[in-house]
N, C-alpha and C positions, 0 to 999 in steps of 0.2 A: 512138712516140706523143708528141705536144707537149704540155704539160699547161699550161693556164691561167696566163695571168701573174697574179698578185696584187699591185695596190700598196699597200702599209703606210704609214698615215700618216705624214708627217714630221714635223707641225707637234707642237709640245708638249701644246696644248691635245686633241688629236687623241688623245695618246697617252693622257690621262688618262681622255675618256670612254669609251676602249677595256679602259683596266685599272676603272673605276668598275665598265661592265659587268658585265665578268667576277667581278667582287668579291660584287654582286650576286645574279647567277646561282648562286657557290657557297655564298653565305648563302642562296638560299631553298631549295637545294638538302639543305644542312645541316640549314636547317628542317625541311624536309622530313621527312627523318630523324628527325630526332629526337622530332618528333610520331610517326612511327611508333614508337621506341623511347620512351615515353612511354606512349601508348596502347595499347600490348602489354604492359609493365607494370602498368598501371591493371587491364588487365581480369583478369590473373593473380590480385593482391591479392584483385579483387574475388573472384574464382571460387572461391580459397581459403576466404571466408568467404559462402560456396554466395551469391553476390547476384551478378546479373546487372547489367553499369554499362553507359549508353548515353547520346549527346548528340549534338546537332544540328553543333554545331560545336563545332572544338578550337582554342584559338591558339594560340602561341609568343611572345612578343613580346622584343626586347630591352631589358634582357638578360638578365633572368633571372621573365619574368612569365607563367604559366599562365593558362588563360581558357577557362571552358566556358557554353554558351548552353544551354539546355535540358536540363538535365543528368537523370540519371535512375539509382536505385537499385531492383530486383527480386527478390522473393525468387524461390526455385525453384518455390512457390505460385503465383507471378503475381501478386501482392501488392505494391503501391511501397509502399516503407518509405521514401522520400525524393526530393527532385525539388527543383529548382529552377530556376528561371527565366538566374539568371547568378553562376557564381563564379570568383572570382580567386585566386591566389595569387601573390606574389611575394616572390621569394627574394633574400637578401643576395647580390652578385656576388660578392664577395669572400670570401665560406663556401664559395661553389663550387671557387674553386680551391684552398681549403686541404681542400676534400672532409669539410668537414661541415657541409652544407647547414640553415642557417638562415633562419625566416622572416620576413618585412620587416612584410608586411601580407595581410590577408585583407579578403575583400570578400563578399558573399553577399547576394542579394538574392533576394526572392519567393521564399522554400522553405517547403516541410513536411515535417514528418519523420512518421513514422507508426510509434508506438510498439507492438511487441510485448505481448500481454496472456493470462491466465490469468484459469479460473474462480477468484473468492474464495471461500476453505473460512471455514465456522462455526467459531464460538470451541469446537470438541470438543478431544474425549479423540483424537491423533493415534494410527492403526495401521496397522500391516503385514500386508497381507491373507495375504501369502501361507505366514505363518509358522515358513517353512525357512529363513529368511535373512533378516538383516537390512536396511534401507533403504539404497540405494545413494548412498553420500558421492558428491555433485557439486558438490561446495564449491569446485573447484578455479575453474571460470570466475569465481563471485562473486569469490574473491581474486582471479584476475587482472584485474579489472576494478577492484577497491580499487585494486589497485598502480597500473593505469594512472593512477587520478585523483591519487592520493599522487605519483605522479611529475610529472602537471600541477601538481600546486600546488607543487613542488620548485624548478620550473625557474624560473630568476633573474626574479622580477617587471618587475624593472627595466627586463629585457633583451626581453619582450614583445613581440613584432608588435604593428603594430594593427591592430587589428579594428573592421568595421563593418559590422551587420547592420542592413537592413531589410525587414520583413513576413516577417517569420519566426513560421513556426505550429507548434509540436508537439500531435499531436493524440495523443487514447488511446483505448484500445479501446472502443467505445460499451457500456457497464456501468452498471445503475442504480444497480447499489450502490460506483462509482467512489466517492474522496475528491476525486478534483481530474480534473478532463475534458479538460485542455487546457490553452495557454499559445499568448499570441501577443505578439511584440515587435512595435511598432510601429516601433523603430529603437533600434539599440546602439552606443555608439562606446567604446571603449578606446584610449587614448591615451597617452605620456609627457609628464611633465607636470613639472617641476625635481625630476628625477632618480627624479620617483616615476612613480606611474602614477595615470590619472585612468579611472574607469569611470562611465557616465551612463547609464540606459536609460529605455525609456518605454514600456508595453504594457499585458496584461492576463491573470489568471488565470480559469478557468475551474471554477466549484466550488460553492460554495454562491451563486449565480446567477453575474455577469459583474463579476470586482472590477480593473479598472481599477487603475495603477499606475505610480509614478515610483520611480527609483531613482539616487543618486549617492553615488561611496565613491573615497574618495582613501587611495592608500597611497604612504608617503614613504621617504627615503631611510635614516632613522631609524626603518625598522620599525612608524612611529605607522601605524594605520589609524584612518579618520574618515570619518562619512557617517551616512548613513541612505535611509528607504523611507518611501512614504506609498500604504494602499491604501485606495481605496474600494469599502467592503463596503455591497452591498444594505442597503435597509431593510427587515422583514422586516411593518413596517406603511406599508401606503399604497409613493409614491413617492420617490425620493429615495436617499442613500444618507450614510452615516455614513464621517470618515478614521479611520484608524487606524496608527499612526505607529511606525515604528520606530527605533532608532538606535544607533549604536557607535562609541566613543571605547576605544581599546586599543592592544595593541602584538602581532602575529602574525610571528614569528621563522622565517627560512631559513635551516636547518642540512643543506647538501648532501652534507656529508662523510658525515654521521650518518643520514642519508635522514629526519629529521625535520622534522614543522612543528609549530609550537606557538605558543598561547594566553596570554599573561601571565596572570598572576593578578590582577592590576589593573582586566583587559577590563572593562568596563560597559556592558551592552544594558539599552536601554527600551523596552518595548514598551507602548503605550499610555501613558505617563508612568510607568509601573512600572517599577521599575530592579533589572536581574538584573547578576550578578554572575558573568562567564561565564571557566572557564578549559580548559584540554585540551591533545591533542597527537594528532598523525599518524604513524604510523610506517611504514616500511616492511617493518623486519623484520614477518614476520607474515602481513600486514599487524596492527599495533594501533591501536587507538581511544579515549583514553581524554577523556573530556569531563566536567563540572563545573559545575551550575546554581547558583547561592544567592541567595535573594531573604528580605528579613528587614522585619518589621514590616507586613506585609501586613494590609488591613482592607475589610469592604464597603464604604465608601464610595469609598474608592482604585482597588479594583477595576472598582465599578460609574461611577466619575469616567472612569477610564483606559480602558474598553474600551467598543466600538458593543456597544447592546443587541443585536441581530443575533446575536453573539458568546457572549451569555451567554445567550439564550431563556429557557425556562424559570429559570432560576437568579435573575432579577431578580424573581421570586415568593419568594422565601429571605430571611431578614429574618436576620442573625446579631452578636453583640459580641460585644467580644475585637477579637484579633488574632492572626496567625498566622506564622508562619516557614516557607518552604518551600526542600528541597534535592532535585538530583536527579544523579544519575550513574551512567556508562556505562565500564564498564571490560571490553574486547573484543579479544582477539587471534585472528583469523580462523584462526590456524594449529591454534587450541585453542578451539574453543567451546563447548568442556561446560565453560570452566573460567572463561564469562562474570563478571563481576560486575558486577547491575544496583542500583538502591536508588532509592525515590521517599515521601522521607518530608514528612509535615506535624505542626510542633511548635506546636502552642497554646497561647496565654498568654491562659485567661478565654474561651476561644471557645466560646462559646454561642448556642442557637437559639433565638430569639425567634417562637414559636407564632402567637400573636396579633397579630404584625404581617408575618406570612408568610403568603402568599395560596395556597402548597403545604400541602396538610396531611397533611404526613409524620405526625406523631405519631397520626392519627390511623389508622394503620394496625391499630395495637392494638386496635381492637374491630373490629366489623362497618363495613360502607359498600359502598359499588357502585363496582367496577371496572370502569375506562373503558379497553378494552385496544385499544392503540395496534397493526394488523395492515400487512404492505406495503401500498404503494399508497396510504395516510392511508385506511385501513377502521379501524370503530371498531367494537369489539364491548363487551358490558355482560357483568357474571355479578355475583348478588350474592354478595356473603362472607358469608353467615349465612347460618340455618337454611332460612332462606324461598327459598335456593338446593336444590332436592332433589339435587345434585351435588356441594352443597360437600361437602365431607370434611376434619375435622380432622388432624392429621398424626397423631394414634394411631392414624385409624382407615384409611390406604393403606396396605397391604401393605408394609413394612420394605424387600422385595424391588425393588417399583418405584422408590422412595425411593434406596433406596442405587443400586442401576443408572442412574439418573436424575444422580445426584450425581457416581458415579464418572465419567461422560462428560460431563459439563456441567463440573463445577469439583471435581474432586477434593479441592482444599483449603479447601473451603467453609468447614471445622470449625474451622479455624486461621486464616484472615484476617481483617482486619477492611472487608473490601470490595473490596479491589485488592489482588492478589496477587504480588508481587515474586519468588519463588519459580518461578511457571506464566510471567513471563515470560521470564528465564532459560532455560526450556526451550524454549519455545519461539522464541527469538532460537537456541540450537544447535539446534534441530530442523531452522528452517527454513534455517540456512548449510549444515548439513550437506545437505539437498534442495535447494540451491541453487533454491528459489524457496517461496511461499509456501506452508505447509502445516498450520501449528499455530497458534493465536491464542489469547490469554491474558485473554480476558474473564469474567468470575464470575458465580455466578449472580444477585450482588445488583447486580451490570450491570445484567446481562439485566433483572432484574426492574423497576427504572429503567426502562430502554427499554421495557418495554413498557407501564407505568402512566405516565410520564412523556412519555417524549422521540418516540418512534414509530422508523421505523428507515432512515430516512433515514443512508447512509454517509458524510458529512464531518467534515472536524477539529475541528471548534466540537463537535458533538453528541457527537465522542468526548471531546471534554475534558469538556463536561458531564456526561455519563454518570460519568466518573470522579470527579465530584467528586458529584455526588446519592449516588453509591455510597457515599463517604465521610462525609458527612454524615448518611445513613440509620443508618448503622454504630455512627458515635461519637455523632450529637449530637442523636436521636432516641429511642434509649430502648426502642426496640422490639426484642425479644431474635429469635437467630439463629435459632431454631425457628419465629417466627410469619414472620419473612422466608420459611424454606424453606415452611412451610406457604401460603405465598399463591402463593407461586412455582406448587408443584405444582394449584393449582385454578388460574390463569390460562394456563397457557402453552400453545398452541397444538399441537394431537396429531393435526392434520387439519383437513379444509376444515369452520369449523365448531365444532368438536370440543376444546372447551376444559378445560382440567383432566384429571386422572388417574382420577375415577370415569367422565365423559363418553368418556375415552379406553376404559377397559376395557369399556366398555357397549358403545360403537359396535362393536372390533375384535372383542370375546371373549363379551359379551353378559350379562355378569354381573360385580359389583359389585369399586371397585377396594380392597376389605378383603383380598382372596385373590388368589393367583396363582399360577404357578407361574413356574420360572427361566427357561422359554425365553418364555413373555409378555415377564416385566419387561425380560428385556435385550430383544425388539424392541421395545416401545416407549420403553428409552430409546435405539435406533437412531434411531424419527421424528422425536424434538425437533429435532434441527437443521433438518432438510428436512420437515415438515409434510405440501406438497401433493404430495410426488414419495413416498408409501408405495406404491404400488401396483409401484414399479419394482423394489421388493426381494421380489418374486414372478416367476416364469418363468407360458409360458404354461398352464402345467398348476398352477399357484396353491401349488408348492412354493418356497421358499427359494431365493435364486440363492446360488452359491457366494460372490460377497463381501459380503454378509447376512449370514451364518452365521458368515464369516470376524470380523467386526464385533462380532458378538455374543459371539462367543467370544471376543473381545481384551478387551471390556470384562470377562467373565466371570473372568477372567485376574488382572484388574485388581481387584478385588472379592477375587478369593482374596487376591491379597498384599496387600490392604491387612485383612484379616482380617474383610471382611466378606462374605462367601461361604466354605461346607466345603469342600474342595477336592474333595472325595466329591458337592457337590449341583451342579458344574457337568460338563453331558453332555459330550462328543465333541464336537467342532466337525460335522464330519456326520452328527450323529444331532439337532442341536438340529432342533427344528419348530416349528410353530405351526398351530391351527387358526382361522381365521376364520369365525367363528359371528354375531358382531351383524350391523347393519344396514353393516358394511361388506363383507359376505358379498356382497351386490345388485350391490356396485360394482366388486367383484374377477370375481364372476361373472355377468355380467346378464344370460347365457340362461339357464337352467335346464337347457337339456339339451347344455351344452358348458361345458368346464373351461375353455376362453378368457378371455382377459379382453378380447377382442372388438375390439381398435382398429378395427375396419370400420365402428364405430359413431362415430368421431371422425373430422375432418378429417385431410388430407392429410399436414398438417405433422406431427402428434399420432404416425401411421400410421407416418411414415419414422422418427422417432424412436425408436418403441417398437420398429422393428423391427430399428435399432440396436441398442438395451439387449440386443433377447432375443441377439443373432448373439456380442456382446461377452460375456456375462454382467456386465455392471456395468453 
């Protein structure tokens, strides 16, 4: 057989677009490759941390730049937790072949991230239902996610990609009672800048309405950090909105050897023209935390010059002289958090409250007046505090029982604070590392009682700073002693739809006066205080106790004996506690007569699948 003559170019030029070709072919061939070896990667990573990755297109480019168009994160729910329209990365060439891949520059454009969320628990008394065993330590993921960030902020500032983001949205879980809803950049650039690094952004936070925001912070060669923020916060009268400015002039230290970062003691933050005094450290053994606020010669006028009314609401009714000194700090090693140390103190020089030119009338707590109680949703309910209230009830005259049950789950340290309790957050900071997510809250009951005469209960940062500080100011600089606080407390606070106060509560559930009780009443209603309109769900459908009701009651019950108020003889078995419902809540738990149901056939759809949740779960 003859096989085909071939003639091979002779000419030079011939030869070249013959080898260009070929060069060609085995580069996109290469490419080829390596996008599959790339993307079979990718989806590993992902798979490991259970999310489904997906994208319209992948590139390669030379020589060392990734590129994804439509990009796409999933949970195993079906849920995106992230997506974007187009991102980049590109990697030093030259890391590549010393094989530790370093990166140039990042790009990311049109994403959302879609952040993971939990129901928010009430400021209680945290417990363990099941009382064989203690609460399962998952502290381990919150440290490794400390370490990851401790390791971000470890790594040579200097030496930084840059990055540039625009129309970036993180949204959060739709919750009324969030503190912050959301965040969106308008556009980010980080850059190097003579030897330091330059960061610029421009967006907006999502929170106490839509606060708009600039931000720029230069960090030098010399460790100076320099910059500041400027937001605009809603007005909370009419249109319009108020800045509020922040800044920092300091020196923040990278110690790689030691895996720390640290705060000079020199830092100086202003916030609203208010000048704090900020210092701290990162560590990674641990992970530890240790931070350091001080702010000295503080005054209302400074305060009220320096910050958007927005910010302080109510608090601009408060008329006070003097001046004040404030310190606060955080000392926390994740590896140890029972062994926290928190502190949040305010030191007065002449700080006094001026009645008659305060448009709050705190002091007049001390006698009778009409309470204006602040309910979800801006509902406003009335009860008067005197006689002319057939419900009110002095504190001698509710059952000790409900009182202390009431106390022990609400703020156990009622007795010993003086508003804000340093001690209950401590605990709660290792409660909730150790449950790696949120589970204990450290609010008091002279909070609460703020929130609910004052502030209404609206969840953002402004309202909890002012609740802390009404709380303090009731405390110290009021004059009204801690018995008439608890006493207003237990006639205002909410025991059902409706249903205000501790004699109103005994009436509706038990049907008779709240002077007497017995132990298994008092600890379930001090069960309802936190959740008010959800009583009905700590009954099964035959109108007995669900096991974690009982489990609840007897924690608190527990709680009561070792702090010495309960015999240890007068609390029952955890499955012998009962209760019978006799008031007018009797209609509502049973509203046929001739079935122990509590009937969801009578409610909507929605009402229906839920309750029929509760009953399958028992909680």
């Amino acid at each position: 057989m003859k096989l085909p003559r071939i003639d091979l170019p002779t000419r030079p030029w011939a030869f070249a677009i013959v080898g260009a070709l070929i060069l060609v072919f085995l580069a996109l061939s290469l490419r080829n490759v390596a996008i599959l070896v790339v993307s079979d990667r990718l989806h590993r990573e992902a798979a490991q941390k259970r999310l489904w990755m997906s994208w319209r297109k992948l590139d390669l480019d030379f020589p060392a730049r990734v590129s994804f168009s439509r990009l796409l994160f999933t949970e195993d729910s079906g849920d995106t937790t992230f997506r974007a329209e187009s991102l980049s990365v590109t990697l030093n060439p030259w890391s590549l072949v010393t094989r530790h891949p370093r990166l140039d520059a990042i790009t990311l454009s049109h994403a959302r991230f879609r952040m993971r969320g939990g129901a928010a628990e009430p400021d209680t008394l945290s417990y363990d239902d099941s009382e064989d065993r203690p609460l399962a330590d998952r502290s381990e993921r919150l440290k490794h996610s400390a370490d990851a960030l401790i390791r971000l902020l470890l790594a040579p500032a200097r030496n930084l990609p840059s990055l540039t983001l625009r129309d970036v949205v993180v949204e959060t879980p739709p919750r009324d009672d969030a503190m912050l809803r959301g965040a969106r950049l308008v556009w980010l650039a980080l850059r190097s800048s003579r030897g330091g690094i330059h960061l610029a952004a421009r967006g907006s936070i999502s929170g106490e309405g839509d606060m708009p925001f600039e931000l720029m912070l230069d960090y030098g060669r010399d460790d100076r950090i320099s910059g500041g923020a400027r937001f605009l916060v809603p007005s909370t009268v009419g249109k319009g909105a108020e800045p509020l400015r922040f800044a920092i002039n300091g020196s923040v230290a990278q110690d790689p050897s030691r895996g720390i970062v640290s705060v000079a003691d020199s830092t100086r933050m202003t916030i609203g023209g208010i000048p704090f005094f900020l210092s701290g450290s990162l560590s990674r053994a641990g992970p530890h935390v240790k931070f350091n606020l001080a702010a000295d010669g503080l005054t209302e006028s400074r305060i009220v010059q320096g910050l958007p009314r927005a910010m302080l609401g109510p608090l601009t009714g408060l008329s006070v002289t003097g001046s004040f000194d404030y310190r606060l700090g955080l000392d926390l090693d994740l590896a140890r958090p029972d062994s926290v140390d928190f502190f949040a103190d305010v030191i007065p020089h002449d700080l006094r409250l001026d009645p008659a030119a305060s448009d709050m009338p705190l002091t007049a707590l001390n006698g009778p007046f009409t309470a204006r109680i602040h309910l979800p949703h801006h509902v406003i309910a009335t009860r008067e505090m005197s006689p002319a209230n057939p419900h009110y009830r002095p504190l001698g005259a509710i059952d000790s029982l409900i009182t202390a049950a009431v106390v022990t789950n609400e703020d156990g340290g009622f007795f010993r604070h003086r508003g804000f309790n340093t001690e209950a957050v401590k605990m709660a900071i290792a409660t909730n590392i150790h449950a790696g997510a949120y589970r204990r809250g450290a609010g008091t009951i002279t909070m609460q009682l703020v929130r609910n005469l004052y502030l209404g209960h609206e969840r953002t940062l402004s309202r909890k700073a002012q609740e802390v500080v009404l709380a303090w100011v009731l405390e110290h600089l009021t004059g009204v002693p801690k018995r008439r606080l608890l006493e207003i407390y237990l006639n205002i606070i909410e025991w059902g739809p409706g249903v205000h106060g501790a004699d109103e509560a005994a009436s509706y559930y038990f049907g008779h006066d709240a002077g007497h009780c017995t132990v298994d009443e008092a600890l379930f209603l001090s069960t309802v205080v936190p959740a008010p309109t959800k009583w009905m769900y700590r009954f099964d459908r035959n109108g007995d106790l669900r096991r974690f009701a009982r489990a609840q009651m007897h924690f608190i019950g527990r709680a009561m004996v070792g702090k010495g108020w309960l015999a240890a003889d007068q609390l029952p078995p955890r499955d012998s506690l009962r209760v019978q419902i006799r008031g007018p809540a009797h209609a509502v738990l049973y509203p046929s007569s001739d079935s122990l149901s509590i009937g969801p056939d009578r409610a909507g759809p929605a009402f229906r699948a839920e309750y029929a949740r509760e009953d399958s779960t028992g909680h």
